[in-house]
LODREN-258028 format. One record per atom (N, C-alpha, C): residue in three letters; chain; atom name; residue number from 1; x, y, z. Coordinates in Angstrom, 2 decimals, decimal comma, always signed. Layout:
code_unit_site_pos_u_v_w
ala_A_CA_NUM_X_Y_Z
...
//
This chain:
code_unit_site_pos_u_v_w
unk_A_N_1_+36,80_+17,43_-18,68
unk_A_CA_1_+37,20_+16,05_-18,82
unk_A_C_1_+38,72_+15,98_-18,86
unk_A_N_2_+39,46_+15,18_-18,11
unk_A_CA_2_+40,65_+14,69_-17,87
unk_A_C_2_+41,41_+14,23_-19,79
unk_A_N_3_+42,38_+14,86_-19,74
unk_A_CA_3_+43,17_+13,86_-21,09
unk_A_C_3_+43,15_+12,50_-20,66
unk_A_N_4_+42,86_+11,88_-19,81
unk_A_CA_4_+43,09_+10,57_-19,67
unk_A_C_4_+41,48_+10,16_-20,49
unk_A_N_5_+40,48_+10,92_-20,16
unk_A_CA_5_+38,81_+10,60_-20,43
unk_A_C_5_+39,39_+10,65_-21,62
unk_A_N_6_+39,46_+11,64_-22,18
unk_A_CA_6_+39,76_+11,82_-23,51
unk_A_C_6_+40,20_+11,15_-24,19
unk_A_N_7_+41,60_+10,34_-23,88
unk_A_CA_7_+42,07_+9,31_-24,90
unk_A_C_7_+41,51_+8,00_-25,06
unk_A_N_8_+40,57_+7,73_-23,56
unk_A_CA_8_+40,18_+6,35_-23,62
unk_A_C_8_+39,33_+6,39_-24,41
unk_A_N_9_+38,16_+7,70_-24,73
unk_A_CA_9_+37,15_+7,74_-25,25
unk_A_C_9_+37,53_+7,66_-26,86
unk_A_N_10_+38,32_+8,65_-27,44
unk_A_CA_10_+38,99_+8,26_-28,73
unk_A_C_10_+39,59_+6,82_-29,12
unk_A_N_11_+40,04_+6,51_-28,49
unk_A_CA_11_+40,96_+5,30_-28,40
unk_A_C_11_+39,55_+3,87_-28,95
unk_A_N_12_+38,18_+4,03_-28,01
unk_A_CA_12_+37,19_+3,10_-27,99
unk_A_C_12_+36,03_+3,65_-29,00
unk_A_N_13_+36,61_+5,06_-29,77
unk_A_CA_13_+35,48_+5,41_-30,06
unk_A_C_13_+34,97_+4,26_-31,56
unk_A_N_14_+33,91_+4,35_-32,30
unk_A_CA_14_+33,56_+2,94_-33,35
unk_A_C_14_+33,98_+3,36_-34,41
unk_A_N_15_+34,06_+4,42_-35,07
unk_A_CA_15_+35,12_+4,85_-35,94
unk_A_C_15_+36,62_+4,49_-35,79
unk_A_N_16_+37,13_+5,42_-34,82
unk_A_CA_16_+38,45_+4,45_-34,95
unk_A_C_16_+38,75_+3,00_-34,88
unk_A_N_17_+37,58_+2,11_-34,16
unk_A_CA_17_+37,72_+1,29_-34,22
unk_A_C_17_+38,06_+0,62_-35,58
unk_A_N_18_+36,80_+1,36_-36,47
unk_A_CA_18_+36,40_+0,69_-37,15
unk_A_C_18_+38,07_+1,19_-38,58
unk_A_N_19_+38,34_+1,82_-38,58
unk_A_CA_19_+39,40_+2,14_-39,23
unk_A_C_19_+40,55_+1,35_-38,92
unk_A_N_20_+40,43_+0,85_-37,34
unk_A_CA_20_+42,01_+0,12_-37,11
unk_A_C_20_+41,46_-1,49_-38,08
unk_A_N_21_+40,02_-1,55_-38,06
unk_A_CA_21_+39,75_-3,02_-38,32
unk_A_C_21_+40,22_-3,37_-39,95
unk_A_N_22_+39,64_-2,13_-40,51
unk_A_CA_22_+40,55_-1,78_-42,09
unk_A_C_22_+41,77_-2,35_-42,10
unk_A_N_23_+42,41_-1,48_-41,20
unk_A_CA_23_+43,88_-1,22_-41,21
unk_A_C_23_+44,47_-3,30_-40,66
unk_A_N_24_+44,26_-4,14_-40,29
unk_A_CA_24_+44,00_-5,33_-40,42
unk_A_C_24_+43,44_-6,33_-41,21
unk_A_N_25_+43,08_-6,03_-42,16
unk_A_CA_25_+42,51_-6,51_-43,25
unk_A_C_25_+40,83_-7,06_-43,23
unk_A_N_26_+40,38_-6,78_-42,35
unk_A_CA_26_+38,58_-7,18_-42,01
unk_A_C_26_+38,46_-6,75_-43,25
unk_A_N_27_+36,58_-7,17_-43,93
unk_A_CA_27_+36,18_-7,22_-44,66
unk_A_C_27_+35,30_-5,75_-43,96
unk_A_N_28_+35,21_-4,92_-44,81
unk_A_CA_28_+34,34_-3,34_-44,83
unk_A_C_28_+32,91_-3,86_-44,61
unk_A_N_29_+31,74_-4,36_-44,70
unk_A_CA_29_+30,58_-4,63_-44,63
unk_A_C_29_+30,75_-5,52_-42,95
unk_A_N_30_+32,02_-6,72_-42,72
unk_A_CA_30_+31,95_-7,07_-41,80
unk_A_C_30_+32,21_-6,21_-40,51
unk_A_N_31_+33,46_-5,16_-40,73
unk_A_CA_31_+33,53_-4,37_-40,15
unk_A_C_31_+32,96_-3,19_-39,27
unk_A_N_32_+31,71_-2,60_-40,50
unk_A_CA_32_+30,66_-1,68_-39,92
unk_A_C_32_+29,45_-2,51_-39,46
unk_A_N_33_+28,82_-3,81_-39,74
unk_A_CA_33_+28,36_-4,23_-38,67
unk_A_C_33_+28,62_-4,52_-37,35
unk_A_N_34_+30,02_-5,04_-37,19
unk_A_CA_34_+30,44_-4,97_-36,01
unk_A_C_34_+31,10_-4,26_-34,81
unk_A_N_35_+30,78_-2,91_-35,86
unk_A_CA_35_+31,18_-1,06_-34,94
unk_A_C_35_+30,03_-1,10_-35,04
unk_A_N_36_+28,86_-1,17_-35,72
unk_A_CA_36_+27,06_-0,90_-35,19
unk_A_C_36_+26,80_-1,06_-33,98
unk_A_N_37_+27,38_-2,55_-33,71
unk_A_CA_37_+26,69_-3,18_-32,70
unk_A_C_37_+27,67_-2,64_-31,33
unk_A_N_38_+28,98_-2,49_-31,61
unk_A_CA_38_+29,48_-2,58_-30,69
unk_A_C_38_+29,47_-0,46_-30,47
unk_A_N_39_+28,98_-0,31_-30,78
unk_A_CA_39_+28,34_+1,16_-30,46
unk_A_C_39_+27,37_+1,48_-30,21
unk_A_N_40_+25,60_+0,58_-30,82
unk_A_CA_40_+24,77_+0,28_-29,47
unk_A_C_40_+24,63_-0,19_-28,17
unk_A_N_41_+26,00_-1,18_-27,83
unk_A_CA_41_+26,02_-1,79_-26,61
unk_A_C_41_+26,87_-1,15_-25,74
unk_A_N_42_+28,32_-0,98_-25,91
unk_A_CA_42_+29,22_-1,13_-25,21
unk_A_C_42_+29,96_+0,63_-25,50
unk_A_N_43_+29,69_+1,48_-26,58
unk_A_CA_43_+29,95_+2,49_-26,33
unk_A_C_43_+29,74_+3,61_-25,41
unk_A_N_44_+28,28_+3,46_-25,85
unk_A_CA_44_+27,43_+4,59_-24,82
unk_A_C_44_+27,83_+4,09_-23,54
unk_A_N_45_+28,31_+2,84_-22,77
unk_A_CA_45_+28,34_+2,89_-21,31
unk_A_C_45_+29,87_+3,80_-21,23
unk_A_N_46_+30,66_+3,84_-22,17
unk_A_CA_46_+31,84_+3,99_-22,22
unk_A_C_46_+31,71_+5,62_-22,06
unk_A_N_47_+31,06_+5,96_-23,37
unk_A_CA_47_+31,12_+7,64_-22,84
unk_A_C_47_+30,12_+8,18_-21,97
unk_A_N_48_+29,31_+7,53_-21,34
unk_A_CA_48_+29,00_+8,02_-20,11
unk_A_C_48_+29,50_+8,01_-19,31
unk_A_N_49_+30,60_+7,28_-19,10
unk_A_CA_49_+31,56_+7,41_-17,87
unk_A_C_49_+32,74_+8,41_-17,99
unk_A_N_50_+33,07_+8,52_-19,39
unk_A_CA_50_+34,00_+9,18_-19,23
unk_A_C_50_+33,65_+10,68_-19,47
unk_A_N_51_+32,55_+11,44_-19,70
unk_A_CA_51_+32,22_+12,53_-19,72
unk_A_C_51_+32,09_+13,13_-18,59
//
């Protein structure tokens, strides 16, 4: 995998997401529901492409 795969994939992964959302002041309960979801939907297409 390319460093480019690599950073996009870190960059989108729901953890970091979910840490930058912290790091903005989101509410923690609102936060990990909305890395749940957005890591059943929209992740997996993400690292299938970039693997």
């Amino acid at each position: 995998m390319t460093s480019l795969g690599l950073s996009i994939q870190h960059r989108l992964n729901p953890l970091h997401m979910y840490c930058r959302l912290l790091g903005l002041g989101v509410n923690k309960s609102f936060g990990l529901s909305l890395c749940r979801c957005y890591e059943k939907t929209f992740f997996k297409l993400v690292k299938f492409f970039t693997d």
